[in-house]
C-alpha positions in Angstrom: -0.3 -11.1 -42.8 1.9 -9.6 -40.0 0.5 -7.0 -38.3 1.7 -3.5 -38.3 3.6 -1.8 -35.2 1.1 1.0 -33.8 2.7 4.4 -34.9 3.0 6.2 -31.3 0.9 9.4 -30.8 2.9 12.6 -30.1 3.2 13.5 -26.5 1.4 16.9 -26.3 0.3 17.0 -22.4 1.9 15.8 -18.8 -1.1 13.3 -18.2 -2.6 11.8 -15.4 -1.0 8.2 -16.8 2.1 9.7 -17.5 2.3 10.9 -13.3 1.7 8.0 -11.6 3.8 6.5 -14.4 7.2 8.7 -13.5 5.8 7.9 -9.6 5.7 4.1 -9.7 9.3 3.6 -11.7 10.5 5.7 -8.7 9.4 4.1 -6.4 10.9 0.6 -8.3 14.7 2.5 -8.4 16.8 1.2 -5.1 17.8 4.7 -4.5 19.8 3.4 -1.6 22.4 1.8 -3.9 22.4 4.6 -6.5 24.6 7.2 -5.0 24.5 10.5 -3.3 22.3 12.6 -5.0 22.6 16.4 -6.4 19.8 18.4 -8.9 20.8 20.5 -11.2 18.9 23.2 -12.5 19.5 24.1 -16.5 17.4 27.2 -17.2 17.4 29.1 -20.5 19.0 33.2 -20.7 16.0 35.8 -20.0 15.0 38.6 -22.3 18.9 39.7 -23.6 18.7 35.9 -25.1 15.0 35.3 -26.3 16.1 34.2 -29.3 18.7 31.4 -27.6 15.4 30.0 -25.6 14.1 26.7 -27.6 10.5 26.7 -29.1 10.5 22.7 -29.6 10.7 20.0 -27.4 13.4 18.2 -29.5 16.2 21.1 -29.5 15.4 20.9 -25.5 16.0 17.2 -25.3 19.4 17.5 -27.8 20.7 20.4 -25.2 20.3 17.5 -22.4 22.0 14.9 -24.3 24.8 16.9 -25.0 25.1 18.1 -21.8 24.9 14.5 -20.3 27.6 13.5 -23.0 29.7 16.2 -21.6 29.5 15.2 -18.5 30.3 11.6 -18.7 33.6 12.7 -20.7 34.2 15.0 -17.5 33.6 12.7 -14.6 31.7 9.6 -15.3 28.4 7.9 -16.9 25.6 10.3 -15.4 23.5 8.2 -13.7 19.9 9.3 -12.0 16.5 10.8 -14.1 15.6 14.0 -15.5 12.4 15.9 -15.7 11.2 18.7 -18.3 8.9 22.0 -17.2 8.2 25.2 -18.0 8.6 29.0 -16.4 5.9 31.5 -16.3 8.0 33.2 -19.0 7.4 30.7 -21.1 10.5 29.3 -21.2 11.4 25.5 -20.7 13.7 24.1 -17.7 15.2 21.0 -16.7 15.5 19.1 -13.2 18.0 16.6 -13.5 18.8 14.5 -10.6 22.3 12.9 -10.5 25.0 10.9 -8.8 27.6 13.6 -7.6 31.2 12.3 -8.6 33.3 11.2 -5.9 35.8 13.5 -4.2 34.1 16.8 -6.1 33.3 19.6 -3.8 29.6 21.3 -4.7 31.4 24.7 -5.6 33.8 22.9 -8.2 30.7 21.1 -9.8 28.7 24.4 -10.2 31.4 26.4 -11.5 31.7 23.5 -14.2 27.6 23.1 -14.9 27.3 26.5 -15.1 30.3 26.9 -17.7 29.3 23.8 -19.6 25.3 24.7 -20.1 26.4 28.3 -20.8 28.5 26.7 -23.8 26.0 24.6 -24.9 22.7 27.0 -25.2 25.5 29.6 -26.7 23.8 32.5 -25.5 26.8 34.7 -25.0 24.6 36.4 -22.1 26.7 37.1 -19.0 23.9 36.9 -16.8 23.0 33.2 -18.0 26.2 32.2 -17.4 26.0 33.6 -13.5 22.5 32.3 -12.8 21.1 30.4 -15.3 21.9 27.0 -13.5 22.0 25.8 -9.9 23.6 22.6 -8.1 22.3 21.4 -4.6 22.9 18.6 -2.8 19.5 16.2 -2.8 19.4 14.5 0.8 16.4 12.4 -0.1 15.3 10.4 -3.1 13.7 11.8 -6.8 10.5 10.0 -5.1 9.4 13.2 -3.0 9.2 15.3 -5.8 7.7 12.8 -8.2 4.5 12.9 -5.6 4.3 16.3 -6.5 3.3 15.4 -9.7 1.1 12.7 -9.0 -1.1 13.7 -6.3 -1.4 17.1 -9.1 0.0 20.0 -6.2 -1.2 23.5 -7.6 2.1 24.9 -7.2 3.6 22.3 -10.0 0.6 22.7 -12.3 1.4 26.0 -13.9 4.8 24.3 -14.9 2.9 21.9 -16.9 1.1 24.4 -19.1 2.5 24.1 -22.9 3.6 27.6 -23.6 2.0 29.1 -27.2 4.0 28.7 -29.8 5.8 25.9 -28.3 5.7 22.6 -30.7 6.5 19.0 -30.7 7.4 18.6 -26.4 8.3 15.0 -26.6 8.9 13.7 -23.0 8.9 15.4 -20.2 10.9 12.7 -18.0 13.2 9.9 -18.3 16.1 7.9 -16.6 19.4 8.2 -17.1 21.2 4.7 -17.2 19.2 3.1 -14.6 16.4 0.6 -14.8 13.4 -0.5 -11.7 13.2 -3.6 -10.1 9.9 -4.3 -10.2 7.7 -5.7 -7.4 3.9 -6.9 -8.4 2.4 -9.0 -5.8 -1.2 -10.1 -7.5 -3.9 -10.0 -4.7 -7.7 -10.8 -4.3 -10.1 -8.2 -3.3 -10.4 -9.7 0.2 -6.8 -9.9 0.5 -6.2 -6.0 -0.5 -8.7 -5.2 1.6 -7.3 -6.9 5.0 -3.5 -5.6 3.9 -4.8 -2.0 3.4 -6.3 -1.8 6.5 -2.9 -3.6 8.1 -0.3 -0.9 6.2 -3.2 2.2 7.5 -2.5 0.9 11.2 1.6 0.4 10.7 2.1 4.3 8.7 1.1 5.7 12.3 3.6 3.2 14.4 6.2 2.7 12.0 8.9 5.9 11.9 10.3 6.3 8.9 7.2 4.9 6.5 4.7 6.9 4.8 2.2 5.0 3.6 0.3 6.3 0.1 -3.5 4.8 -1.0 -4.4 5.7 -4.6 -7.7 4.2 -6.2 -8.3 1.7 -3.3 -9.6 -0.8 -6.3 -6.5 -0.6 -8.1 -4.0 -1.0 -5.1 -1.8 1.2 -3.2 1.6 2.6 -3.1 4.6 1.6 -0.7 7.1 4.8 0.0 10.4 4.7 2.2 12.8 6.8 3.1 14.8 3.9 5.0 15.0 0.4 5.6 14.1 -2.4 3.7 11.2 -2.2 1.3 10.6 -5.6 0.4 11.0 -7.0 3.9 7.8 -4.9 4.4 5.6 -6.3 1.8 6.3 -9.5 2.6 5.6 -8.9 6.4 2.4 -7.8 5.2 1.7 -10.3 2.9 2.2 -12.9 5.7 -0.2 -10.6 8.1 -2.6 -10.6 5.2 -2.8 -14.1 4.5 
């Protein structure tokens, strides 16, 4: 008798599992190759449109597809990862993180996010439509603020608080027409042990590296800004061995 799929239990919390999850597929994504970067803020219309702000996590995710769908008909097929919070108002918000279209200046691109979201929620309020999105350039990769979440930083916390009367939030991150590359290098204890303390010494003479150690039984994490990522785990694998 074939066994049954497992039925998935409803995502109701932004879990510890769930962090270092969204932090290791970043840190998988050659960034470098992607694109230049811009985030766009989508808020919700304050008090004048209460009624236009979602209660449920899937009318959130619809107003981010069809905004994605939108775009792609606009410029091209959004490509980059997006990432659900929530205000002290009690109001949800997106990040998303895109590649900017080619040959678009910033002001052009804001004038049309703001237009489009304004459309989409259908608010009507004026002051939504003038503030209720931003566009800035993102000079580094999604990675920075994914530690955020992962090392738990106070100032991110309160975002992760389910509001009352909030139901069904879904996920609170995903990506958006890219997939990791995925680097697992199996080690025994001895040999973690001797590259640990070889990657502690190199994140204080290397520019450029920051080197991250979570759970020191369960491994640690690589993070670049530049230069070549796997060219550095396999210098220390050959220091190591």
């Amino acid at each position: 008798m074939a066994r049954r799929p497992r039925k998935r239990e409803k995502i109701t919390e932004w879990s510890r599992d769930s962090r270092k999850r969204l932090l290791r597929t970043c840190l998988a994504l050659e960034w470098s190759g992607v694109g230049a970067l811009v985030m766009v803020t989508l808020t919700y219309p304050g008090d004048a449109g209460a009624a236009f702000i979602p209660r449920n996590g899937p009318m959130v995710h619809r107003h981010l597809r069809a905004f994605l769908k939108r775009w792609s008909r606009r410029w091209e097929r959004p490509v980059g990862l997006w990432k659900l919070e929530f205000q002290d108002r009690g109001a949800p918000h997106l990040h998303v993180f895109l590649v900017a279209p080619r040959d678009v200046r910033i002001t052009g691109l804001r004038s049309w996010v703001a237009q489009t979201w304004w459309e989409i929620v259908g608010s009507t309020d004026a002051d939504h439509l003038r503030a209720g999105t931003a566009v800035d350039s993102w000079t580094d990769t999604p990675t920075r603020y994914a530690w955020k979440y992962a090392k738990a930083d106070p100032a991110k916390e309160r975002q992760h608080h389910v509001p009352d009367g909030f139901t069904d939030v879904g996920r609170w991150c995903g990506l958006i027409n890219l997939s990791p590359r995925w680097i697992i290098i199996d080690l025994a204890v001895e040999t973690f042990v001797k590259a640990r303390r070889i990657l502690r010494r190199w994140s204080s003479a290397m520019n450029g590296y920051r080197i991250r150690l979570i759970d020191s039984a369960a491994g640690f994490w690589l993070f670049t800004r530049r230069g070549n990522t796997r060219a550095l785990v396999d210098a220390v694998m050959r220091a190591a061995t």
